[in-house]
VEXDREN-2710 file (C-alpha; in Angstrom, 1 decimal):
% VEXDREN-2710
k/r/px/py/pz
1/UNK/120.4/108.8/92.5
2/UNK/123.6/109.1/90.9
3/UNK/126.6/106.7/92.0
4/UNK/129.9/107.7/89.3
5/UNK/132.5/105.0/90.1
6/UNK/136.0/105.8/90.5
7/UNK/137.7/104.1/87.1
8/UNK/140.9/104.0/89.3
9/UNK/141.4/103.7/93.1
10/UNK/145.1/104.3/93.6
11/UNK/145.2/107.4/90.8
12/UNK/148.5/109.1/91.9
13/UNK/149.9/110.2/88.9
14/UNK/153.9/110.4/88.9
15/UNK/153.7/114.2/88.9
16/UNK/151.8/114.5/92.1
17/UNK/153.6/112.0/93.9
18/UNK/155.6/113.9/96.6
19/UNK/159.5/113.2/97.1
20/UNK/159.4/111.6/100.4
21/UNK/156.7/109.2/98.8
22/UNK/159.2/107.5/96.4
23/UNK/160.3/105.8/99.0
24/UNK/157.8/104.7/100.8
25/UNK/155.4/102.2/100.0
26/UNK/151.9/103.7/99.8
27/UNK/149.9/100.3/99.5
28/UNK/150.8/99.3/103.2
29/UNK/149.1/102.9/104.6
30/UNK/146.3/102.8/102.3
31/UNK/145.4/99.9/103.7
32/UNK/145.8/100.6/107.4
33/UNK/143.4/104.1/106.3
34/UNK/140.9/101.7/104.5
35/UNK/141.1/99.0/107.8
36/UNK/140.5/101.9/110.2
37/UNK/137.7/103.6/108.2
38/UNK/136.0/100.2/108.4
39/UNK/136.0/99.9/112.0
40/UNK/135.2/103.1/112.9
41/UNK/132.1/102.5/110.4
42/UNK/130.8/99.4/111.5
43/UNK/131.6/100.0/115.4
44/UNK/129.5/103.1/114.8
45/UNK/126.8/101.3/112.9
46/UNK/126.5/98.4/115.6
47/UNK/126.6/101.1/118.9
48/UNK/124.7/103.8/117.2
49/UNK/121.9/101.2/115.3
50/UNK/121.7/98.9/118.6
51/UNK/121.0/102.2/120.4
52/UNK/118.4/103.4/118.0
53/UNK/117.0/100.0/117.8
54/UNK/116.4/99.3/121.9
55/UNK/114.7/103.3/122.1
56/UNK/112.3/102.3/119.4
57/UNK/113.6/103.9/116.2
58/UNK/114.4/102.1/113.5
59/UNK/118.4/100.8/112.7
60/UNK/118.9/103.4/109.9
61/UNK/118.6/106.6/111.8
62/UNK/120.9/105.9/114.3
63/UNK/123.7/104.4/111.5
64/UNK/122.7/107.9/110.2
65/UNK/122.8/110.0/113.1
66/UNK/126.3/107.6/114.0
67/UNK/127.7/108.8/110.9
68/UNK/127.0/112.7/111.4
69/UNK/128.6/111.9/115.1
70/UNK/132.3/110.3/113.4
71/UNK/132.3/112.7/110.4
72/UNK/133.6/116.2/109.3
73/UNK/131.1/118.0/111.6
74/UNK/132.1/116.6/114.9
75/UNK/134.5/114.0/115.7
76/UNK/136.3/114.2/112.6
77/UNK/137.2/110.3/112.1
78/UNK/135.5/109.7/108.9
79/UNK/136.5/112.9/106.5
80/UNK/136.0/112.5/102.9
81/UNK/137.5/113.9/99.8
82/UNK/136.2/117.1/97.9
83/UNK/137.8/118.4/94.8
84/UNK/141.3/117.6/93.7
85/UNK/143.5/120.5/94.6
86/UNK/146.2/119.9/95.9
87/UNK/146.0/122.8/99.0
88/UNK/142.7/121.8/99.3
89/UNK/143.4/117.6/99.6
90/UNK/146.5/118.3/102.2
91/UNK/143.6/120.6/104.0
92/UNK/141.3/117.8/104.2
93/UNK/143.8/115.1/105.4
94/UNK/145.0/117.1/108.1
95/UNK/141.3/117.4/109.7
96/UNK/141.1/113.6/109.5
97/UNK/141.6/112.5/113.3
98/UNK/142.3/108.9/111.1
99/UNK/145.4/110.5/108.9
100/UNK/146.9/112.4/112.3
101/UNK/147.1/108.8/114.0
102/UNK/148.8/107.6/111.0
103/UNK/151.0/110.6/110.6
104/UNK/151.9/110.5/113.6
105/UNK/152.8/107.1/114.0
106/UNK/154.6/106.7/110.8
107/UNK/156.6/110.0/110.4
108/UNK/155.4/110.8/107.1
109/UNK/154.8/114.5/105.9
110/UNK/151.1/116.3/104.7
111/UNK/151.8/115.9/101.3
112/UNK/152.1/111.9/101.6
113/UNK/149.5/111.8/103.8
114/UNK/147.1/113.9/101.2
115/UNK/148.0/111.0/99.0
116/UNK/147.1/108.2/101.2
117/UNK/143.9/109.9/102.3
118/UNK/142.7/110.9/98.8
119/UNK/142.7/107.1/98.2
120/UNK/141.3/105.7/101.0
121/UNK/138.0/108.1/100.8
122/UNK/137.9/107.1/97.2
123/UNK/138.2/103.2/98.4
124/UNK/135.6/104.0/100.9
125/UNK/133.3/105.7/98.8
126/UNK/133.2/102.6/96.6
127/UNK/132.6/100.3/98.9
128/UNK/129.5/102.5/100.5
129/UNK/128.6/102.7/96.7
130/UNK/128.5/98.6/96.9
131/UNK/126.6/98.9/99.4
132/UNK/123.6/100.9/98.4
133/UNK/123.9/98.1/95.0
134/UNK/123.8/95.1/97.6
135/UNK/120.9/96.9/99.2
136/UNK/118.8/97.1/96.1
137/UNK/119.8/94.1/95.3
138/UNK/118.2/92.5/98.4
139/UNK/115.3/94.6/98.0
140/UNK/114.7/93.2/94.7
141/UNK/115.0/89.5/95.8
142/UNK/112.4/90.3/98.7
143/UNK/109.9/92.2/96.5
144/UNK/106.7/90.7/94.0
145/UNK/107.4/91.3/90.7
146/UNK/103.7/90.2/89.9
147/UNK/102.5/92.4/92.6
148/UNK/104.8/95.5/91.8
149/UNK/103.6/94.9/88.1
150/UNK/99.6/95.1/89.7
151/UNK/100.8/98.9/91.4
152/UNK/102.4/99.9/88.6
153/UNK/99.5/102.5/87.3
154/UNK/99.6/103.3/91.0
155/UNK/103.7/103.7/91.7
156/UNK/103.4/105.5/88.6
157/UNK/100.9/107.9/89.7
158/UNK/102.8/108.6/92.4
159/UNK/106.1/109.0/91.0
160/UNK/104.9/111.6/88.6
161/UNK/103.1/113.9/91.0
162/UNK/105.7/113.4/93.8
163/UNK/108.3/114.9/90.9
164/UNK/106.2/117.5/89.0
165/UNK/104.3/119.3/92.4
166/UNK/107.5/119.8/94.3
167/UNK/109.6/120.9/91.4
168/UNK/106.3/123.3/89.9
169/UNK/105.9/124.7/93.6
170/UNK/109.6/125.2/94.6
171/UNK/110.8/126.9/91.1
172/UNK/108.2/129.1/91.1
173/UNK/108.2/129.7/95.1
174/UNK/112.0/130.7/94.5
175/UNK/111.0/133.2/91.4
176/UNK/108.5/135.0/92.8
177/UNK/109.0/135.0/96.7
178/UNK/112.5/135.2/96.6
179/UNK/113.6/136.4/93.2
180/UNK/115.7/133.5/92.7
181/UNK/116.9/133.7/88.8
182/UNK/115.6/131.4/86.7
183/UNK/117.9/128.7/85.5
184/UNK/119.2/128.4/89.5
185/UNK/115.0/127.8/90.4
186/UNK/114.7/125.4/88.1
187/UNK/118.1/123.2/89.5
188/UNK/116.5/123.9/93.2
189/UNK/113.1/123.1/92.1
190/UNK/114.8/119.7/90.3
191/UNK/116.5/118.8/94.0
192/UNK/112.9/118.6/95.4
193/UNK/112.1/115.5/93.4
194/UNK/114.3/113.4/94.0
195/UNK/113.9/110.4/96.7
196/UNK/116.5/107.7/98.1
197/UNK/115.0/104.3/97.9
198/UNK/117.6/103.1/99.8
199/UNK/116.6/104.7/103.3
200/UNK/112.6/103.9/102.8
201/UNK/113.9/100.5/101.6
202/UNK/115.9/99.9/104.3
203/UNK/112.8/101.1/107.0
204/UNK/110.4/99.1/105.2
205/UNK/112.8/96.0/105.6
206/UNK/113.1/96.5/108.9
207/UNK/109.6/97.0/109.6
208/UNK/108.8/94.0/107.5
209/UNK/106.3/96.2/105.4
210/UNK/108.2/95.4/102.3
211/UNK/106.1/92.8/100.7
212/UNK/102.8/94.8/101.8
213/UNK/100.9/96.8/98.8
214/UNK/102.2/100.1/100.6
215/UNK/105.6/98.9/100.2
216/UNK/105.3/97.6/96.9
217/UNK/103.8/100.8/95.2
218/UNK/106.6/103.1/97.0
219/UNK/109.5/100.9/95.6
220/UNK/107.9/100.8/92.5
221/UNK/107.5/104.7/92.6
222/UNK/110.9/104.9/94.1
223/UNK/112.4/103.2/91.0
224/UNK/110.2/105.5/88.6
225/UNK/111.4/109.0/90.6
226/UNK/114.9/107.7/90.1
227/UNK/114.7/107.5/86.1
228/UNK/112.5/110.8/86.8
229/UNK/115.5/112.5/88.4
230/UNK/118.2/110.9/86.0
231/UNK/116.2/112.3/83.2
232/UNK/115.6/115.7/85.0
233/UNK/119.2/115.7/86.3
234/UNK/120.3/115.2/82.3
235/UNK/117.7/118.3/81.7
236/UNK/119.1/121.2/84.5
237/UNK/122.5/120.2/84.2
238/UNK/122.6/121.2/79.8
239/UNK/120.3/124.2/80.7
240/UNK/122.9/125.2/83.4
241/UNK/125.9/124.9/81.1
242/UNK/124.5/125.6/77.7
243/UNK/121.3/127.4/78.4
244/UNK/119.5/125.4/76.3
245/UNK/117.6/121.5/76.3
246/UNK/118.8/118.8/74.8
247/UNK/115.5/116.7/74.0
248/UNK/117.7/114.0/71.8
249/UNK/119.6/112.8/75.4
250/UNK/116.5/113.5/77.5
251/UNK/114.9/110.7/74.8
252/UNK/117.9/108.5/74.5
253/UNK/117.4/108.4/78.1
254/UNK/113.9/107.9/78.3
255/UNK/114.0/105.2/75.8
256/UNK/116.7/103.2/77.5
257/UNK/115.4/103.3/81.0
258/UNK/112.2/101.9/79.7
259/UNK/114.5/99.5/77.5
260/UNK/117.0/98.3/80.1
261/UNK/113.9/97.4/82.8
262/UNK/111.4/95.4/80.3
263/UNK/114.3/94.0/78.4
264/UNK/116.2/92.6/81.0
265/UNK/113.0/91.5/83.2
266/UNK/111.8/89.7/80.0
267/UNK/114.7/88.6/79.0
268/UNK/115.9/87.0/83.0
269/UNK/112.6/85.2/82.9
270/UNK/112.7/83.2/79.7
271/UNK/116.7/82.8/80.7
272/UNK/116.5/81.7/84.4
273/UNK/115.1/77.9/84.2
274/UNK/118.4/77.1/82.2
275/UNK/120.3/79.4/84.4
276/UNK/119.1/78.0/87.8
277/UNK/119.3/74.3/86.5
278/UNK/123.2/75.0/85.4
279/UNK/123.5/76.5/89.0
280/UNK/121.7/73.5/90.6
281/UNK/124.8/71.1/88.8
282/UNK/127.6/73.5/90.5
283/UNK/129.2/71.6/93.0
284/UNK/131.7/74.3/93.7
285/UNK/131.3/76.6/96.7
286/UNK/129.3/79.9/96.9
287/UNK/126.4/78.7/95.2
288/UNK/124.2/79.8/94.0
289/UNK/124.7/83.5/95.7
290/UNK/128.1/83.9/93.4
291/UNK/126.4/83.3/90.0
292/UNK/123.6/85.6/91.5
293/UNK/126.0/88.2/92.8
294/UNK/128.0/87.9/89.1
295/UNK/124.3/88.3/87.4
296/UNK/123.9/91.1/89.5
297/UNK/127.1/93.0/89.1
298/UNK/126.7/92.6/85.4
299/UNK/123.4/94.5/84.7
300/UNK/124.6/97.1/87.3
301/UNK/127.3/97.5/84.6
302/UNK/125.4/97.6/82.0
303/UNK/122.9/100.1/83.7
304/UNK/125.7/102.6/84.5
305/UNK/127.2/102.3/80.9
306/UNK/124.1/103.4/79.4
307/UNK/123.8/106.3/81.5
308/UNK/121.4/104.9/84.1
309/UNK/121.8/103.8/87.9
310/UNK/123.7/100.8/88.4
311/UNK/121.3/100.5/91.9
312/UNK/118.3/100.0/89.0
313/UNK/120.6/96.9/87.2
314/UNK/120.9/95.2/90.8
315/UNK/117.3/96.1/91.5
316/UNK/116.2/94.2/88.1
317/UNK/118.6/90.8/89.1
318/UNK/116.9/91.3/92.3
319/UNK/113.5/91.1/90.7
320/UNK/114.4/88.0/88.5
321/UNK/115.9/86.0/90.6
322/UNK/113.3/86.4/93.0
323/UNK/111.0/84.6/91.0
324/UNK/112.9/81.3/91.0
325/UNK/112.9/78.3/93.7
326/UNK/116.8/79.7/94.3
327/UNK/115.5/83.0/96.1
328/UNK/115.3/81.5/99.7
329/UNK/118.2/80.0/99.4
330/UNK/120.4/83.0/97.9
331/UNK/118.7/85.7/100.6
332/UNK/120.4/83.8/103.9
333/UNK/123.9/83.6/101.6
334/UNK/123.4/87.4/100.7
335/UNK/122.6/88.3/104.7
336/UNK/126.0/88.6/105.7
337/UNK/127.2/90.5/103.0
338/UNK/124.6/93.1/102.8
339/UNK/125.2/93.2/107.0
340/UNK/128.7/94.4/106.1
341/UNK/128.0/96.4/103.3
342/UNK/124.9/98.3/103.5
343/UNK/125.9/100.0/106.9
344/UNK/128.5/101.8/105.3
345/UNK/126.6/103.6/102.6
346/UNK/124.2/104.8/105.5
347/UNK/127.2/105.6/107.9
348/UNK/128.8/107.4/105.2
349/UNK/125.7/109.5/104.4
350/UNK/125.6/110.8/107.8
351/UNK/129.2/111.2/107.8
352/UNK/129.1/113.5/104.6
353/UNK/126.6/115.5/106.2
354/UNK/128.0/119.3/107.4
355/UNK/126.3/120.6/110.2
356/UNK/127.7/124.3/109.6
357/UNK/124.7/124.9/107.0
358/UNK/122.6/124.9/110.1
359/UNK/124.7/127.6/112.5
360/UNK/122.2/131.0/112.0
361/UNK/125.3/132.4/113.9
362/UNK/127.4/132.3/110.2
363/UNK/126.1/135.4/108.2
364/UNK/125.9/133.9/105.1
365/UNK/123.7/130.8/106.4
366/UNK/120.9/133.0/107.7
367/UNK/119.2/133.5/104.4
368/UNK/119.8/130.3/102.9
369/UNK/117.7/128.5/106.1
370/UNK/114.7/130.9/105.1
371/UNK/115.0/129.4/101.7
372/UNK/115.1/125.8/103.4
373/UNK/112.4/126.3/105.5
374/UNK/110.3/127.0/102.1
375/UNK/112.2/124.4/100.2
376/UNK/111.4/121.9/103.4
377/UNK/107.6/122.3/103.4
378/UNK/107.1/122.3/99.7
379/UNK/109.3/119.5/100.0
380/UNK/107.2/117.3/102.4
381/UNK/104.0/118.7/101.3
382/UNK/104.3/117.4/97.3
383/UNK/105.7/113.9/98.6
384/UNK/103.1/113.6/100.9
385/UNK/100.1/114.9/98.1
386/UNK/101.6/112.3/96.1
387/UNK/100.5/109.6/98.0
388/UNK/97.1/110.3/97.7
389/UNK/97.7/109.8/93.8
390/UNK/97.0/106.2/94.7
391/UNK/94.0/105.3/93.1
392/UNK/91.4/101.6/92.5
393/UNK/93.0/100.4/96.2
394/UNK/90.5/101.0/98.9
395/UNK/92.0/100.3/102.0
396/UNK/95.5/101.3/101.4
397/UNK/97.6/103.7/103.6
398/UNK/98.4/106.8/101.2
399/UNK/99.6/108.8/104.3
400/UNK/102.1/106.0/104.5
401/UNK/103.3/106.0/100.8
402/UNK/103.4/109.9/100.9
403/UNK/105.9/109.6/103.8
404/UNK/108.0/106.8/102.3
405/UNK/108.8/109.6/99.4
406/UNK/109.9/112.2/101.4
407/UNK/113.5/111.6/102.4
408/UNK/115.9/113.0/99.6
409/UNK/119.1/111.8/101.3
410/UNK/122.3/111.1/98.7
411/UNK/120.1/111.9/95.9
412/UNK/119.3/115.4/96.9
413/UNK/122.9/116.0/97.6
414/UNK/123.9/114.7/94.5
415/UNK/121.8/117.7/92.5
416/UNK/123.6/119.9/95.3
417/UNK/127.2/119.2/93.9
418/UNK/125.9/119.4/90.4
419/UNK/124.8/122.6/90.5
420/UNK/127.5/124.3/92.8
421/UNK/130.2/122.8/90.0
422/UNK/128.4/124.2/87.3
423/UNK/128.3/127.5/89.4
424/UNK/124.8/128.4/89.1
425/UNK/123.7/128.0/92.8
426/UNK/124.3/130.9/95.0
427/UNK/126.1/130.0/98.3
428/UNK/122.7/130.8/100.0
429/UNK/120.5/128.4/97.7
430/UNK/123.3/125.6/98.1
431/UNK/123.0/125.8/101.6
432/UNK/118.9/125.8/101.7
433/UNK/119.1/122.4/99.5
434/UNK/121.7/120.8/101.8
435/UNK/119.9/121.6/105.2
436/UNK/116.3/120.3/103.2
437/UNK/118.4/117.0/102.7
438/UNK/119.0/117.0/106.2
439/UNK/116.0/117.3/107.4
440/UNK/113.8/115.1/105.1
441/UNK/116.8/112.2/105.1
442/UNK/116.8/112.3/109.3
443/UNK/112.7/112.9/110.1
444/UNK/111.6/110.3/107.1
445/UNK/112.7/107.0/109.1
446/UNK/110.8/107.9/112.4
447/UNK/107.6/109.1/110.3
448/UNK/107.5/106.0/107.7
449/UNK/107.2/103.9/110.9
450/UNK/104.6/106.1/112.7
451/UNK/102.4/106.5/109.4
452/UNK/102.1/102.3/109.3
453/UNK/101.6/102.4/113.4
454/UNK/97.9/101.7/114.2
455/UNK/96.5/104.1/116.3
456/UNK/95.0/102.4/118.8
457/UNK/92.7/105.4/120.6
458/UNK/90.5/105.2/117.1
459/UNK/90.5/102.0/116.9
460/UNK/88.5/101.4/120.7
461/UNK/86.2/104.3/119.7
462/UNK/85.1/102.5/116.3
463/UNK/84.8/98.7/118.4
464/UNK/82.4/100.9/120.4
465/UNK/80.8/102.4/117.9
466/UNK/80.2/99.2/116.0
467/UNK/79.3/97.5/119.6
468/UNK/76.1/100.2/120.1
469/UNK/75.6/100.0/116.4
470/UNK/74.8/96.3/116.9
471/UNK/73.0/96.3/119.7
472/UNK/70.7/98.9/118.4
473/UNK/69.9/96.7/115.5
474/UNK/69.5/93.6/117.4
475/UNK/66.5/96.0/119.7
476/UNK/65.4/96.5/116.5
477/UNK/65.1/93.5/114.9
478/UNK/63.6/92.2/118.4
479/UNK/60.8/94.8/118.1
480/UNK/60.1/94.1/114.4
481/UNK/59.9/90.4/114.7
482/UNK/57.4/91.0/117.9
483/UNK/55.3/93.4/115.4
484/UNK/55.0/90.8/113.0
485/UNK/54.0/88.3/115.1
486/UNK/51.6/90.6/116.5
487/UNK/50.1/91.6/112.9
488/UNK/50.0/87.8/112.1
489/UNK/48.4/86.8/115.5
490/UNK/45.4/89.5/114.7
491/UNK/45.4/88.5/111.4
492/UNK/44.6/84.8/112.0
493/UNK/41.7/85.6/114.3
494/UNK/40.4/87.8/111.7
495/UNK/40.3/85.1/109.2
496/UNK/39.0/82.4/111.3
497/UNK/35.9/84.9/112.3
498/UNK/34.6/85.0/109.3
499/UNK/35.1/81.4/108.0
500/UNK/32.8/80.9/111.5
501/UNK/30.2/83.1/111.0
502/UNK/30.4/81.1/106.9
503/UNK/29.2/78.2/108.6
END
């Protein structure tokens, strides 16, 4: 997964700041944009998640399926920025139904509004990014680190066959069966790896199947794929530009995922009795979820300087700080927040989403879905091989763990927009990946929660089975026990004859 913050939200440089804007404040619209984005988000997160919720389906497919509803493909509320040309940006703002309300209530022209929309996606984009670092925050708080250490041979075995199979299959599926050139393959094959921990976290959570060993192992293989696809990312993307592979960045990277995670685990553990004691003396308010929140934001920073995933940094304060007597308390403060957070990364998702890839109507779609339906099943298929990687844990539901890798969601799109900037993906091949995101991001929910259903039909046939199986061995116990007493009943008799005759 890879999250690049905006270094500057309002970044209107003097240049590109249109006449009519010098004299008008922008600050005042921006924030209107920003305040309407927000309600339309969490309006559609409560309707569309309540909705999803009362029919049986978890929260996060209808704050999905919400989003796809309010965004660029239908409704048109939510609209966010791609590219920074300036026909382009005045393009986009105008399809916003959001910027037309606030055009048309303030006066102002396109080229002001193409100002104050460019920074209000970028504002939102942040915040959804916050989001996504609240949400694996959370999930670290509410994991075992003791337990995810016991599955880590396990997550590990998962990780690395739910990343080679699919990229193997799908780069050589595209070479031979549909004469896909080589370098574009390989970036397809690498979008097939990927996995978003954030929807499968945020099912689990719901499903309160977080703490169980399935859980446990597909976080902890849900971490691994995401250093996987950092390091594979890191790999396509110098191949794409430079035709050749940098194995010096690939090991920096290696060396400092591996680094970062046992360094500051290790480091939180010896650290946290002083830390929590200072916190227990605090008498200000917000504690202890500010110190945790400020612990939290700081190795996020420190992920994403050295080239990791600030999601990972909050995933590792997570981790620590669940380990201490503080946890309880600092997951009721942290509710609320994540409540307003989190549903904007998943509403935003949706929103993002283009439904056009899927119209077989448009020409140049038609042979970009044949790629995605091969992309889709080599997609699901490796994902779902991988769980049976799970090894030493009789009992444990790999169909489940398989399913919890499948969605690719904002990961997948991520290696989408990589390789269409570095111009190696065909328009065809671009779509294919985008409509496999689609479709593994929207079926994974539903399926993660029927894989942990129990299905109840097998389970009366086996209570019968087991019932006969008993009573058979009762009837046959009965009939032994009468034997014996028979043989032992002729046997006296026998004994006592001759002892008779003796005398």
């Amino acid at each position: 997964m890879s999250f690049v913050l905006h270094p500057v939200l309002i970044n209107l440089a003097t240049s590109s700041v249109p006449p009519e804007a010098e004299s008008v404040s922008l600050g005042p619209l921006i924030l209107i944009a920003v305040l309407l984005a927000l309600v339309t988000i969490h309006l559609t997160s409560r309707i569309a998640g309540e909705v999803s919720i009362r029919i049986g389906f978890p929260s996060v497919l209808g704050e999905l399926i919400g989003g796809v509803l309010v965004g660029s493909s239908l409704l048109s509320l939510l609209v966010f920025q791609e590219g920074t040309a300036g026909a382009d940006l005045v393009e986009m703002a105008a399809s916003s139904r959001l910027m037309e309300w606030i055009a048309s209530t303030s006066g102002l022209g396109p080229e002001t509004m193409a100002a104050v929309f460019a920074n209000q996606s970028q504002i939102i984009d942040v915040l959804s990014e916050l989001g996504v670092i609240i949400l694996l925050f959370e999930i670290g708080l509410e994991s075992d680190l003791g337990e995810l250490l016991r599955v880590g041979p396990q997550a590990a075995s998962v990780a690395l066959i739910g990343v080679i199979l699919p990229f193997v299959l799908g780069t050589l599926g595209l070479i031979y069966f549909f004469s896909i050139p080589v370098i574009a393959a390989v970036f397809a094959g690498a979008a097939l790896t990927a996995t978003s921990i954030g929807i499968t976290a945020r099912v689990l959570a719901e499903m309160q199947k977080l703490s169980s060993a399935e859980g446990q192992v597909i976080i902890g293989a849900a971490v691994l794929d995401d250093i996987l696809g950092i390091v594979i990312l890191a790999v396509v993307a110098g191949l794409a530009k430079t035709g050749e592979v940098q194995m010096t960045d690939i090991s920096i990277i290696i060396v400092s995922a591996v680094a970062f995670l046992v360094g500051a685990i290790v480091l939180g553990r010896l650290l946290s009795p002083y830390t929590v004691g200072l916190i227990e003396r605090l008498r200000s308010r917000g504690n202890p979820l500010i110190p945790a929140l400020i612990a939290t934001f700081m190795l996020a920073y420190v992920a994403q300087v050295i080239q990791l995933e600030a999601i990972l940094g909050a995933f590792a304060a997570g981790l620590i700080l669940g380990e201490t007597e503080l946890r309880g308390e600092i997951e009721e403060q942290n509710r609320p927040i994540s409540d307003f957070l989190t549903p904007i990364f998943f509403v935003c998702v949706g929103a993002k989403t283009n439904l056009a890839v899927l119209n077989p109507a448009i020409p140049s779609n038609r042979d970009g879905l044949i790629i995605a339906a091969f992309l889709i099943v080599v997609a699901i298929l490796g994902k779902l091989v991988a769980g049976l990687g799970v090894f030493g844990k009789p009992g444990i539901n790999r169909y489940a763990i398989g399913v919890g890798m499948i969605p690719r969601g904002e990961v997948g799109l991520v290696f989408a927009g990589v390789g269409a900037a570095t111009g190696v993906l065909s328009d065809s091949l671009d779509v294919s990946i985008i409509v496999m995101v689609i479709v593994t991001t929207f079926i994974a929910p539903l399926w993660l929660r029927q894989s942990f259903a129990t299905p109840v039909p097998e389970l009366e046939i086996d209570a019968e089975t087991e019932l006969t199986s008993l009573q058979d061995l009762q009837a046959t116990v009965t009939h032994e026990e009468a034997t014996e007493a028979s043989r032992s009943s002729s046997g006296s008799v026998n004994v006592s004859e001759p002892e008779g005759s003796q005398s």
